[in-house]
DRENSENU-714102 format. One record per residue: residue number from 0; x, y, z of N, C-alpha, C in turn. Coordinates in steps of 0.1 Angstrom, whole numbers. Layout:
N
node num:NUM	n_xx:X	n_yy:Y	n_zz:Z	ca_xx:X	ca_yy:Y	ca_zz:Z	c_xx:X	c_yy:Y	c_zz:Z
...
//
This chain:
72
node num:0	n_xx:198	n_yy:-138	n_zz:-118	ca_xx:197	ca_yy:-132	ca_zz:-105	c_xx:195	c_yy:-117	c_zz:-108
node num:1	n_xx:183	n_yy:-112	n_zz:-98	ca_xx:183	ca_yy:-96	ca_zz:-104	c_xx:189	c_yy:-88	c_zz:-88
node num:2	n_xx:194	n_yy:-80	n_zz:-96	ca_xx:200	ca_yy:-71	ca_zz:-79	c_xx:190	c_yy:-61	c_zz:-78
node num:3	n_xx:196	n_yy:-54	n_zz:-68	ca_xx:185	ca_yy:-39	ca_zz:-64	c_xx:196	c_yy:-25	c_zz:-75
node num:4	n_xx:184	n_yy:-17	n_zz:-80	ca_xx:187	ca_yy:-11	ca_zz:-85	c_xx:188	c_yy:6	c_zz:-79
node num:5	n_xx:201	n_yy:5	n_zz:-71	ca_xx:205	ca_yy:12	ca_zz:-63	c_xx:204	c_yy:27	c_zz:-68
node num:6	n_xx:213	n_yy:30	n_zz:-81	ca_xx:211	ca_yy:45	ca_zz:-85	c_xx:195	c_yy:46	c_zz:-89
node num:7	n_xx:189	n_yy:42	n_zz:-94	ca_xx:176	ca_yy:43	ca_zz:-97	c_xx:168	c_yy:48	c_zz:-79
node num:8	n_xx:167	n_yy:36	n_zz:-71	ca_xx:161	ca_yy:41	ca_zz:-59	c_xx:170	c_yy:55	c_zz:-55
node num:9	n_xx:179	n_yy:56	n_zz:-54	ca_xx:187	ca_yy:70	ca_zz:-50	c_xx:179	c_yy:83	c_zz:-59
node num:10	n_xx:179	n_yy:81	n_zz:-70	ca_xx:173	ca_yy:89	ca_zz:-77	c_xx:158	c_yy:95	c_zz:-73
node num:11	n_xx:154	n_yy:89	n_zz:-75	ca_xx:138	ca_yy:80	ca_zz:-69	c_xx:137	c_yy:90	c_zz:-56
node num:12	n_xx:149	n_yy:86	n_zz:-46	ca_xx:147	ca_yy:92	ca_zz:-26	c_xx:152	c_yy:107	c_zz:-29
node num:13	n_xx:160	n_yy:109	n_zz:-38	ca_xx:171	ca_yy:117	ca_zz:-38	c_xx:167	c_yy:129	c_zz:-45
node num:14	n_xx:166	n_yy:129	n_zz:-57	ca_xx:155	ca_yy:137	ca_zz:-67	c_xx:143	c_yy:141	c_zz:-69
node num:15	n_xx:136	n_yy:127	n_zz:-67	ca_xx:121	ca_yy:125	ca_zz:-66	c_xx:114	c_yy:133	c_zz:-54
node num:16	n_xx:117	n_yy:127	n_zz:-44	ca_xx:112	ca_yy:130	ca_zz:-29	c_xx:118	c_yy:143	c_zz:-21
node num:17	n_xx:135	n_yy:147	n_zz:-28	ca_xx:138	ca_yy:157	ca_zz:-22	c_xx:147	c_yy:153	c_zz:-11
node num:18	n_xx:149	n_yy:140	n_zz:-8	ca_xx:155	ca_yy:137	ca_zz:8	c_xx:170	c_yy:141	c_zz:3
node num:19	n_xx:180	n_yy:142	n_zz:16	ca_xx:194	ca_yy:139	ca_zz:16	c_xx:197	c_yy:128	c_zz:19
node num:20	n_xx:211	n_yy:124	n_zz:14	ca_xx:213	ca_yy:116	ca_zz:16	c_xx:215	c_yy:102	c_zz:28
node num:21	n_xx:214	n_yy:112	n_zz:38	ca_xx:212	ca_yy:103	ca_zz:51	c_xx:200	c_yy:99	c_zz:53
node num:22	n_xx:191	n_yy:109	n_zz:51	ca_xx:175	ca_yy:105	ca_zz:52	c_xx:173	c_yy:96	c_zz:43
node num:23	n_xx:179	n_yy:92	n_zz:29	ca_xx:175	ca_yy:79	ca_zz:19	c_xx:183	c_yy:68	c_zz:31
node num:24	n_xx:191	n_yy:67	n_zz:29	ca_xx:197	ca_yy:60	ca_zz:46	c_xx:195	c_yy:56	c_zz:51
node num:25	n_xx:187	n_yy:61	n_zz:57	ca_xx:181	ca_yy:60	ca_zz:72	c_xx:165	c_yy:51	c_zz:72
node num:26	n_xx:165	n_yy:53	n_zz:57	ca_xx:146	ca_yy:46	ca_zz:54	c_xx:152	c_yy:34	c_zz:57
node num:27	n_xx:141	n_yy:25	n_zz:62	ca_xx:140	ca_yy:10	ca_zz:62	c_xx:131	c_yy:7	c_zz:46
node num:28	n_xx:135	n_yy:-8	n_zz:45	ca_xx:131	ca_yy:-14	ca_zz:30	c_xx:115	c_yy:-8	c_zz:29
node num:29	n_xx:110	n_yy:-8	n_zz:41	ca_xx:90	ca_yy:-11	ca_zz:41	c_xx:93	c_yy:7	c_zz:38
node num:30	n_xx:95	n_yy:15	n_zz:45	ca_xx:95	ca_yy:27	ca_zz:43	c_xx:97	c_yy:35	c_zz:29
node num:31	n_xx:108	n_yy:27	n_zz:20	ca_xx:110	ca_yy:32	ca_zz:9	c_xx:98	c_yy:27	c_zz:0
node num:32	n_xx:93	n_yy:14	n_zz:4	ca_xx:86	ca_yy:6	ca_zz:-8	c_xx:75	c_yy:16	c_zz:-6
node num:33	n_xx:68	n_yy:21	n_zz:6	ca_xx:58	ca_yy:31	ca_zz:10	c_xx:58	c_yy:40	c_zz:-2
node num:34	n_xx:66	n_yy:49	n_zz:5	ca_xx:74	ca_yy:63	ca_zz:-8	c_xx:75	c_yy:58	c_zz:-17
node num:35	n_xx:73	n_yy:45	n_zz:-27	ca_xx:76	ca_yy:45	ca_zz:-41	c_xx:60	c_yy:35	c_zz:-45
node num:36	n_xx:51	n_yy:36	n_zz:-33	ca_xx:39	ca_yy:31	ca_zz:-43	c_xx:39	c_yy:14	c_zz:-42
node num:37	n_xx:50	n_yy:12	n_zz:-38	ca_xx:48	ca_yy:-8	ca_zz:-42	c_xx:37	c_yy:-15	c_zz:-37
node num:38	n_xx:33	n_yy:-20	n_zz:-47	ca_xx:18	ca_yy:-29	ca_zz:-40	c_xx:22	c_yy:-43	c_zz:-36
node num:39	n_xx:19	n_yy:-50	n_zz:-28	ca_xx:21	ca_yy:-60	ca_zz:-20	c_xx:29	c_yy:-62	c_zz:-6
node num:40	n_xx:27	n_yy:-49	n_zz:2	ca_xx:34	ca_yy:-52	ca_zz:10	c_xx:33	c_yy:-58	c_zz:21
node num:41	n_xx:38	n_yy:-62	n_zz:30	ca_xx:38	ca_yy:-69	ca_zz:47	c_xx:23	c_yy:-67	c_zz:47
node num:42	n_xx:17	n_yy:-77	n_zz:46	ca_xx:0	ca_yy:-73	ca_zz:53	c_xx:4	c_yy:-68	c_zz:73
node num:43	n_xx:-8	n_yy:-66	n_zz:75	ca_xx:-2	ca_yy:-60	ca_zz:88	c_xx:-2	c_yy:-75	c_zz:97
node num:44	n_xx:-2	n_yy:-68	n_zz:110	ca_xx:-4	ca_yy:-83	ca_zz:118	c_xx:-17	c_yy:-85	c_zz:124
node num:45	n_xx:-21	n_yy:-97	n_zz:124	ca_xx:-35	ca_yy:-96	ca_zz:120	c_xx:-38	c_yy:-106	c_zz:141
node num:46	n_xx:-50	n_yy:-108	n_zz:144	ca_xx:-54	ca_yy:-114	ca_zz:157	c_xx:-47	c_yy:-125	c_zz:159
node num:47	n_xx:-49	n_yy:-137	n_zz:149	ca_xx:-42	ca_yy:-148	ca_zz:146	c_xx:-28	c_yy:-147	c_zz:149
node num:48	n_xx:-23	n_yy:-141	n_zz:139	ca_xx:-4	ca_yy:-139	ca_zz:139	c_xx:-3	c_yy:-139	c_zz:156
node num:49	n_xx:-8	n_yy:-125	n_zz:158	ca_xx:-6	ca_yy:-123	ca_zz:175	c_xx:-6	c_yy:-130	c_zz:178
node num:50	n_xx:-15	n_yy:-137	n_zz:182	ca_xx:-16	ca_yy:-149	ca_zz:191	c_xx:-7	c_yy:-161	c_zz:191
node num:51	n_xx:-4	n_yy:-161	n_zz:177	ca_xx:8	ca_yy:-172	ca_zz:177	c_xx:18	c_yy:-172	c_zz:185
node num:52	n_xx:23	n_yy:-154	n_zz:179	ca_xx:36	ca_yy:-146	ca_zz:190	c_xx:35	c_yy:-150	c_zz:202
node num:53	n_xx:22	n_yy:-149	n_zz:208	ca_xx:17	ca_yy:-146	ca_zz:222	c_xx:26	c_yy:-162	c_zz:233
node num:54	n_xx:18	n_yy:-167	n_zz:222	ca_xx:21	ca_yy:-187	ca_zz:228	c_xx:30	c_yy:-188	c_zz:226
node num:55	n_xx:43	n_yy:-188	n_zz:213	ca_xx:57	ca_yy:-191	ca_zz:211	c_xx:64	c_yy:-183	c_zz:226
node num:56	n_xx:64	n_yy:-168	n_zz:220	ca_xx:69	ca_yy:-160	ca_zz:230	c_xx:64	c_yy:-155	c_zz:245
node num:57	n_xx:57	n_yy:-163	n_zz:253	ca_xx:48	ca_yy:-158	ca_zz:266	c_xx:65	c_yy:-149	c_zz:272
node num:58	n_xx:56	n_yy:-136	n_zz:280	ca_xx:61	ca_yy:-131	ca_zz:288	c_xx:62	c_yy:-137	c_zz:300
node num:59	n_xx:71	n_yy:-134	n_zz:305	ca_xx:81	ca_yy:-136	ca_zz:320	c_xx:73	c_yy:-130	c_zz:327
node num:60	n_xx:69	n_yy:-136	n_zz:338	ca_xx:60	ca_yy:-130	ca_zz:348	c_xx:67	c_yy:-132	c_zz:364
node num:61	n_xx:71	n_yy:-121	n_zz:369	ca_xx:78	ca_yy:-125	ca_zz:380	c_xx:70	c_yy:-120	c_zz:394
node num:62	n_xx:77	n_yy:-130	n_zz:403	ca_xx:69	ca_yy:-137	ca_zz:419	c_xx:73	c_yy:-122	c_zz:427
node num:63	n_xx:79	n_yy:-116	n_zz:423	ca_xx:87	ca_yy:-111	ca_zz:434	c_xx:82	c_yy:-95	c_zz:435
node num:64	n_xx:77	n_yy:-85	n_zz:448	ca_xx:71	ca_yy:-77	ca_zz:450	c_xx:77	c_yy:-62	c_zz:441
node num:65	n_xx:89	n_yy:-61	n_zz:441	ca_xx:100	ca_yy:-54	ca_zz:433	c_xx:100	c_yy:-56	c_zz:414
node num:66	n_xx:91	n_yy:-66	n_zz:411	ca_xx:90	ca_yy:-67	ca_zz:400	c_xx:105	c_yy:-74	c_zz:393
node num:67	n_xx:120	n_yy:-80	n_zz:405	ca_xx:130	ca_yy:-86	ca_zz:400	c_xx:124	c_yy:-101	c_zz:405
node num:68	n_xx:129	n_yy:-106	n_zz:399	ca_xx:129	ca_yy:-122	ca_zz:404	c_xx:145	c_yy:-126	c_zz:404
node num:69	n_xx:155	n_yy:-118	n_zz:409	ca_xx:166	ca_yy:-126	ca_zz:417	c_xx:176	c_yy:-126	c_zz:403
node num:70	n_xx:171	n_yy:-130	n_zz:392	ca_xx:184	ca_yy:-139	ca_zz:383	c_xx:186	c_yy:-130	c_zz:372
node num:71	n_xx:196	n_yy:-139	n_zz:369	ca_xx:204	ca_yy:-127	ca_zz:355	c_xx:207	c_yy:-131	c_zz:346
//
């Protein structure tokens, strides 16, 4: 099992890039892997994917003039 190599990325956010420590923090995983160059990442989302979303998740469309439909 390999872990993440925590002082190394600190180093990396911390030294490398100049950030403080909240701003290394505060990065999300995609955002660090950005800042360090990693190739392979999340391709984006492409027509297809959407559409998938689209059909699993359809939006709520409501009847009602006020834009509420009553329930909670």
């Amino acid at each position: 099992m390999s872990g993440v190599d925590w002082p190394g990325l600190m180093r990396a956010g911390m030294r490398g890039f100049g950030l403080k420590p909240a701003e290394f923090w505060a990065l999300t995983p995609a955002e660090l892997e950005l800042m360090l160059g990693k190739p392979g990442g999340v391709a984006p989302l492409g027509r297809a994917r959407l559409e998938d979303l689209m059909r699993a998740f359809p939006d709520q469309v409501s009847n009602s003039k006020d834009g509420f439909d009553g329930s909670d």
